[in-house]
N, C-alpha and C positions, 0 to 999 in steps of 0.2 A: 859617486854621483851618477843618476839614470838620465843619459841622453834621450831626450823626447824627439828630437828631430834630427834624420840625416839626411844631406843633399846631394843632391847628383853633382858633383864638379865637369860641369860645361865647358867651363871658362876661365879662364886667368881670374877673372874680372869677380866671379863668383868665389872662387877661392882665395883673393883676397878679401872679398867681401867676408866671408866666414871667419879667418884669421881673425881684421877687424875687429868683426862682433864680439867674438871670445871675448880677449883681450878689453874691450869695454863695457861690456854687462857682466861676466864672468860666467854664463850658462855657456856652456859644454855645447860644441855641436858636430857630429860626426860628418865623415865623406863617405861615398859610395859609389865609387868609379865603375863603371860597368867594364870589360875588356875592351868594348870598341871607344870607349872615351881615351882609357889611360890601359895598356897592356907591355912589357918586356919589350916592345919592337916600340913601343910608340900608341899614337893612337889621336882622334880630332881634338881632342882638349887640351890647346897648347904645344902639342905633339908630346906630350910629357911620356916617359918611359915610369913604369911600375916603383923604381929607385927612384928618376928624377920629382916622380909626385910626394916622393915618403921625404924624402930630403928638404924640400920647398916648404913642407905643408907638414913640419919637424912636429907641432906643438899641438897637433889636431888628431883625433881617433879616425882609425880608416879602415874600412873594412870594403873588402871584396864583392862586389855586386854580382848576382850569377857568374860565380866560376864552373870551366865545367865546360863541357864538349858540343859545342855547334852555339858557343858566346861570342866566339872574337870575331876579328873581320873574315879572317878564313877558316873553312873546315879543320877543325884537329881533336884531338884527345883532352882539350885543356892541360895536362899535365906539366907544359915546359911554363905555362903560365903561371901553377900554382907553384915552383919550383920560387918564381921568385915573389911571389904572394906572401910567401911562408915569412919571406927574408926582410920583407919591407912592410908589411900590413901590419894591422893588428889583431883583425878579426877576417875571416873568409867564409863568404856565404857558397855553401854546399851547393850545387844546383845542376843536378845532370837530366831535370823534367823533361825538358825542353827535348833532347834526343830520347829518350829513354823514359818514356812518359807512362810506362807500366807498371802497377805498385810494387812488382818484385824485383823490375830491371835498373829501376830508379833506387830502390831502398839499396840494393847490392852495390850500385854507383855509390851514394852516399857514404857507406862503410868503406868502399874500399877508398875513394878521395881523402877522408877523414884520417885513416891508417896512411896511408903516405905522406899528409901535411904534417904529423905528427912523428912521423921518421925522419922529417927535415929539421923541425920547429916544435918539440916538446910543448911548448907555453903557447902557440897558437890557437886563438879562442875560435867557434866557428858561430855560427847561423844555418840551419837548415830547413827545409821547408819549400813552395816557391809561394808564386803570387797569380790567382786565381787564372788572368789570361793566359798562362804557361798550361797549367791543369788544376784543377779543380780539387781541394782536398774535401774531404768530412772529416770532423771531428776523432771519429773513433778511427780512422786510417793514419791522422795524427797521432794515435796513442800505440796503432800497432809500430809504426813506423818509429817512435823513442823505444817500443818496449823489442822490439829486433836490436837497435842499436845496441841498448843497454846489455842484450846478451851477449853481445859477439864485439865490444868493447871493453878495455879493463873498465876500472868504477875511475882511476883516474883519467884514463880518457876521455870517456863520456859526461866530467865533467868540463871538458873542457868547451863542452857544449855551451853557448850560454843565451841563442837568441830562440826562438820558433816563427816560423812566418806564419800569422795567420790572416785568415780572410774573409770576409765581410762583407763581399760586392764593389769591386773594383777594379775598372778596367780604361782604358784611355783609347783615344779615336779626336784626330784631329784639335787638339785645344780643349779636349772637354772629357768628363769622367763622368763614361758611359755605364757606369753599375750601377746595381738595385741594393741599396747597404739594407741589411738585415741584422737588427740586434740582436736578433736571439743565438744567431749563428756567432755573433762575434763572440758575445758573451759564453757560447760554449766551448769556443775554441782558445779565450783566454783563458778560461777556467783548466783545458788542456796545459797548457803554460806553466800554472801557477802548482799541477801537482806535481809536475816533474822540475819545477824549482827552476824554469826557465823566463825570459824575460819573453812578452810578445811582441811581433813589431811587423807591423802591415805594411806593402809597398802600393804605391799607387797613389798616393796621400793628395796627387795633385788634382788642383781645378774643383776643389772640397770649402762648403765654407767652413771657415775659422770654427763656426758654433757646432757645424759636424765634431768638429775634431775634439773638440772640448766633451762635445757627449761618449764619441768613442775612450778616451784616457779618462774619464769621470766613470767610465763601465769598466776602467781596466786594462785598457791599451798602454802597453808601456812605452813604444815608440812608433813611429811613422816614418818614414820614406818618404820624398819630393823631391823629384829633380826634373822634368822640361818645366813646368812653371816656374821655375829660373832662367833657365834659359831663355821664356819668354820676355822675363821683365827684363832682362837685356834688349832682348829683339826688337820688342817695341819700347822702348829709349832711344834708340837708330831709328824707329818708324819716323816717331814725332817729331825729329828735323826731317828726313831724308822724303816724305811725301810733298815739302814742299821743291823739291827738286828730281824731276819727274825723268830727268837723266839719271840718277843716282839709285832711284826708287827699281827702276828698268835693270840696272845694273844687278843691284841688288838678289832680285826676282831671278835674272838669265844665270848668277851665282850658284845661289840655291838649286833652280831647277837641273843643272847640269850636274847637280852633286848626285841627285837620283835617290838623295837620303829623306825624301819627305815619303816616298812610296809606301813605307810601311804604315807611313801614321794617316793615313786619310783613308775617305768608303771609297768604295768602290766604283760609285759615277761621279770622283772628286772631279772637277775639271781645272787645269794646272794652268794653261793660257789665260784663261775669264775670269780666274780666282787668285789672283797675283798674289794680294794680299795677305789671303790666308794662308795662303805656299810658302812664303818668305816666313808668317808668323811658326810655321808648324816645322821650319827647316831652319831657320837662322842661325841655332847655336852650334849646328852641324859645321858652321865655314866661317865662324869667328876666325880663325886660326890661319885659313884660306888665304895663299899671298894675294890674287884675285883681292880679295875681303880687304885685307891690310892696308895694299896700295890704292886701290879705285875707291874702297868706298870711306872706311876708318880717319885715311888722311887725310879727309874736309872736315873732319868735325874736331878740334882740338878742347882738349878738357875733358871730354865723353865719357872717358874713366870712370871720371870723379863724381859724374852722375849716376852711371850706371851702380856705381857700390851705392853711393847714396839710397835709390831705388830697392837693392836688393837688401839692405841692412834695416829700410825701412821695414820689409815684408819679415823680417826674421824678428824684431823687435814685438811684428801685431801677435807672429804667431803664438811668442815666448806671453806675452802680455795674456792672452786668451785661456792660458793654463795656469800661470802666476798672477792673476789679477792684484 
């Protein structure tokens, strides 16, 4: 069965939500931890360790989000990371762009990650590729980049390739998905996909409407990526009591901003004092976790849980509905 949707696990709250769903529609839905969510030391989603998410989260496909050198919360090699990738995922997305953002420094990256997940974990499937905000692919650098692999891999290794990122105009900035989507581009880059026998799968998917999405896997897209617009429908389910209480709200916001983890996603003349609001939306699922979080703000609202899945199982329902009408 082809997973159409994988989400970023934020949250306790998101990851049962997902279980859930399974379990009661029976569509398939993967996870895609990034290192700073869920990594070997830990990491802000639940503090879950690499093991303790595979354990928890037994009955769900999981795959590796940007593994790979200058992902986690501190500078390294990736390497001790994918050590235990190998051991508890299912799938690892290749992704050494990010440092290594030159077509030959990154391809070399790619093969040699590849060769060592594979001297841990034979059966480890991967994903390679990134996602346009990282660097930028075409098409035909897509084709040389499988046709390097394909020579300097056995034929059973390089099966054991099985996603391609590709991309299409998308990128995030503050709660909103700031790309230019281009059909023709997607469409060529699926068609990349489809002769090397790979699955395509775009990240970025969020803050997109439903009827996008249905055009992109109606053109071919075999899966998508989302993950803060979950973590948003948590954040604000906390909004919608916690504005009426302008101590909590206050709290909230001084949370967040001391976390320092909104800095990346906002422009550049964000203003973090006068925009409370959007600071707490665009950082929230960063300090779910956060004792701060747990004790001050979590335990005045009893039940909250039970909304918050509700909310999120809602949104996974519209998306599933959109493609299986």
């Amino acid at each position: 069965m082809n997973i159409k949707f994988f989400i970023g696990p934020m949250s306790k709250n998101i990851v049962d939500s997902i279980i859930e769903f399974q379990i009661e529609s029976k569509n398939k839905v993967g996870l895609i931890p990034s290192r700073r969510q869920v990594d070997y030391k830990g990491g802000y989603s639940n503090n879950w360790t690499t093991k303790g998410l595979s354990n928890y989260a037994k009955d769900l496909i999981i795959m590796r989000d940007h593994s790979g050198p200058g992902q986690g919360q501190k500078p390294d090699d990736g390497y001790e990371s994918l050590k235990h990738d190998c051991n508890h995922f299912n799938y690892i997305h290749i992704d050494p762009w990010k440092k290594y953002p030159s077509f030959s420094g990154g391809s070399k990256w790619t093969l040699d990650m590849i060769q060592f997940c594979l001297s841990i974990n034979p059966k480890i499937k991967f994903e390679i590729g990134t996602e346009e905000a990282i660097r930028r692919f075409e098409p035909e650098e897509l084709k040389t980049l499988l046709n390097y692999l394909k020579a300097n891999l056995s034929e059973e290794a390089f099966l054991q390739i099985e996603y391609l990122v590709i991309q299409s105009g998308t990128s995030l900035s503050s709660n909103q998905n700031t790309g230019s989507f281009d059909l023709k581009r997607l469409k060529k880059m699926v068609a990349v996909a489809k002769e090397n026998n790979l699955k395509s799968k775009e990240h970025n998917g969020d803050y997109i409407s439903e009827e996008l999405i249905k055009l992109k896997m109606d053109s071919g897209l075999d899966s998508i990526n989302i993950a803060p617009e979950f973590g948003l429908i948590e954040t604000d389910t906390y909004l919608n009591d916690i504005k009426k209480r302008k101590d909590l709200f206050y709290k909230f916001w001084e949370i967040c901003y001391n976390s320092k983890k909104w800095v990346k996603w906002v422009s550049k003349g964000f203003d973090p004092i006068h925009e409370k609001e959007s600071l707490i939306r665009v950082c929230g699922h960063y300090v779910f976790s956060d004792s701060a979080f747990l004790d001050e703000i979590k335990s005045n609202f009893s039940g909250i849980d039970q909304l918050i899945k509700k909310n999120i199982k809602k949104k996974l329902a519209s998306l599933h509905r959109v493609i299986n009408p």
